[in-house]
Phi, psi and omega in degrees: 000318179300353180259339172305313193292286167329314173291325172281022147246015166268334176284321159274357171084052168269354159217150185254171192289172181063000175297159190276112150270115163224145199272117200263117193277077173289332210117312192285164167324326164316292171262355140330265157337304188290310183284318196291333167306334211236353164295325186302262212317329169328341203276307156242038161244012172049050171251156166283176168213149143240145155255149177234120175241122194259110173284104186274333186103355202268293192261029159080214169288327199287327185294326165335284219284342185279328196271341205241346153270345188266336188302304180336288187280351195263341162294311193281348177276333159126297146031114135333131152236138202212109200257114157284121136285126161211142156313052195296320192282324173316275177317327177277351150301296176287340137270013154073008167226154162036129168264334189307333182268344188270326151009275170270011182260278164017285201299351179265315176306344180261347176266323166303335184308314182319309216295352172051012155127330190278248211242189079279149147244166200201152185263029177302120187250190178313310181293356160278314174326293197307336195263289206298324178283329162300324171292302157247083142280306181308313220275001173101033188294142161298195159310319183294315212276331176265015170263020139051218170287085194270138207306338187207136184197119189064244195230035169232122161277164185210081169288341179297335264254319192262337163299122183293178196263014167266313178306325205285317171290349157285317170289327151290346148279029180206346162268001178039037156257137179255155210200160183290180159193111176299127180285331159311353186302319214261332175279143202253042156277317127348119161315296219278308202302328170301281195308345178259010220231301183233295182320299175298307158302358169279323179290338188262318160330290192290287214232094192294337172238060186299291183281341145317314171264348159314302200279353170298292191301309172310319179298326166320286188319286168329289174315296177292337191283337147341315180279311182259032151266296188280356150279331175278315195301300200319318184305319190294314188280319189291332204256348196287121181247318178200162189210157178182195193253009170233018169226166169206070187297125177240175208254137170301315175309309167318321196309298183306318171293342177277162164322194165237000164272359181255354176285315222274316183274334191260338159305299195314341185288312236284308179341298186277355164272354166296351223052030219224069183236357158261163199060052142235114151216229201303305158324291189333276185338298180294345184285327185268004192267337137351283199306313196310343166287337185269157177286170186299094209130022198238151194229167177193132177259110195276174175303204222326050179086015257224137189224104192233153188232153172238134180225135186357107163072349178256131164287085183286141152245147189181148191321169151230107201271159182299160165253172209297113179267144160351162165173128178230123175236158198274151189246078169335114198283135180048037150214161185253158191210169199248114173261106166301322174299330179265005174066019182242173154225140196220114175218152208244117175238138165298126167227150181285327212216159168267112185241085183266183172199136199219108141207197189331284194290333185225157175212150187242147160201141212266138185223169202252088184297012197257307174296342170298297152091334191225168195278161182216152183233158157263087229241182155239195167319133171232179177290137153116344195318113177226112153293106167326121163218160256261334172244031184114218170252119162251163171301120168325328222257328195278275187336290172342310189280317197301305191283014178049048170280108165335148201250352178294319188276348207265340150264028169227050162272140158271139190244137129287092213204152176286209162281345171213022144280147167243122182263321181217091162317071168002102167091354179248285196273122133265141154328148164248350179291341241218355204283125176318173146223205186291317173281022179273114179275324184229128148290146150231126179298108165233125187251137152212159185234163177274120158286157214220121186262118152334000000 
């Protein structure tokens, strides 16, 4: 076993010499064989080790004796130990889960505290593979989901991982380490502890090498799904028109031109640059691979506030925000004011001559202040709103349509405006109404600038 191990943490590149560890120490067989394994190879890769053994509070003296065996052997061994407490049932009250998942988050939070720039290890062995991967099968898992336990993610290693827990106790029988045995193991209160308890061995009955080929078939799953990861990226960056952290646009036709299990993978990318990929699964995926059929305006409201629109020809996925209110502010001659809902500053100056300016942050544009006539304000859209054009006036809310403006966006565009004139749709549009000409005696100057968030 010790060469099993070795070669899988050679395989997977989990550690380079001099790394920090720290090893997470129930006490059980399990993580016993792993500190005692890694102690061995440290002597000549020169990695450090801590153990960290997390005391839940659940079982009394029995746990005391676990806690007080793991100091034990990591004192004759030379080993840092470094012992946690926590309240589990108190806290998974007050987080609203489990104690077996408030747990297993306790412990990790706790390995990390440790980690210090380096690794965890952890004893996960084959029979945990066979049992996660049965569990979720049960719950109705994907591809993704039957690549089951993987030897290294993120900064958590499994060198136990191909190894069975019959191999791991033979290997402590034959190294004469002695080890704990949680009694909780054996009670069939626990999802997992029944499967591992009654299903697999009922399953091993039938098929002697059950949990072996589970855990084969995860590695199958990992590969293809691996393949069908960089097939999806690829897809994803081809259908991508803009991305940001609270939009994420794609080209609809790309979308529509994919299979739907690879449409279906590259919404889950858009989720996830978003960051908004828990609680969304399947039903979601279908729904939107559905929604890709509906016309152009239609919109659909997804979990964590999440919104995706089809707009001409684009898929949006983007925050989904309260919605916009109105604002209208009066513009003061030869002063600037700050419009908050638009994140602009904006001031209307009188000049004798035509004065524009253009840069990163602001752009200016010059009207025939004469032809204006009435006070203006900086608003958004109202009913009756109509723009000068070169062949006459239209209704704003038509221009909107005409100019493929996202219908998300069209009332909280900011406007240059009388009470029913539009002089400048901000970033789109200018009046034709409004235009200097050769009789122009007075210019007005309108700058606006973007505010800049620090």
């Amino acid at each position: 076993m010790q060469n099993k191990v070795w070669q899988t943490i050679e395989k997977f590149n989990m550690c380079r010499q001099g790394t920090h560890i720290v090893v997470g120490v129930s006490g059980g067989a399990d993580s016993v064989a792993l500190l005692h394994l890694l102690n061995r190879f440290s002597v000549e890769e020169g990695w450090s080790l801590t153990a960290v053994h997390v005391h839940h509070g659940l079982r009394g003296e029995e746990a005391d004796g676990d806690r007080d065996f793991v100091q034990k052997i990591c004192h004759e061994w030379g080993i840092s130990c470094k012992v946690y407490y926590f309240d589990v049932a108190k806290e998974a009250k007050a987080r609203g889960l489990g104690t077996e998942e408030t747990g297993r988050l306790l412990r990790y939070e706790a390995f990390e505290r440790e980690r210090q720039g380096g690794l965890i290890a952890v004893a996960h062995n084959k029979n945990d593979q066979g049992e996660t991967i049965l569990m979720r099968l049960c719950r109705g898992a994907g591809v993704s989901g039957l690549t089951g336990i993987r030897p290294v993610r993120d900064f958590i290693i499994r060198p136990l991982l191909f190894c069975s827990r019959m191999e791991i106790e033979r290997y402590c029988q034959e190294e004469g380490l002695s080890y704990c045995e949680d009694s909780t193991n054996r009670e069939n209160i626990y999802t997992r502890n029944r499967i591992r308890n009654q299903v697999l061995p009922l399953l091993e009955e039938i098929y002697p090498k059950a949990t072996e080929h589970i855990a084969q078939t995860a590695e199958i799953m990992a590969e293809e799904e691996e393949f069908l990861v960089e097939q999806a990226s690829a897809l994803f960056n081809k259908a991508l028109k803009k991305k940001d952290r609270n939009e994420i646009v794609l080209d609809a036709e790309c979308l529509k031109g994919m299979h739907r299990v690879m449409a279906k993978r590259v919404f889950a990318m858009a989720f996830e640059g978003l960051g908004r990929k828990k609680d969304i699964g399947s039903v979601h995926y279908e729904m939107l691979v559905d929604f890709l059929g509906q016309e152009s305006g239609k919109s659909l409201h997804l979990p964590n506030h999440i919104l995706a629109e089809l707009s001409y020809g684009s898929f949006i996925l983007r925050e989904e925000h309260e919605i916009s209110k109105p604002f209208s502010y009066l513009l003061p001659l030869n002063e600037e004011i700050f419009v908050p809902e638009a994140k602009l500053f904006v001031g209307i100056y009188l000049c004798t001559e035509k004065r524009t300016e253009k840069s990163e942050d602001s752009c200016t544009k010059v009207f025939d202040y004469d032809k204006i006539g009435c006070a203006l304000f900086c608003r958004t859209r109202q009913n009756g709103d109509r723009l000068a054009i070169k062949n006459g006036r239209k209704k704003l809310k038509d221009f909107l349509i005409d100019e493929k403006i996202p219908r998300g966006e069209r009332d909280s565009l900011p406007l240059i405006a009388t009470e029913k004139d539009v002089l400048w749709l901000v970033n789109q549009r200018v009046s034709a109404a409004y235009q200097p000409d050769e009789n122009t005696k007075k210019f007005l100057t309108v700058q606006i600038r973007r505010f800049i968030e620090e």
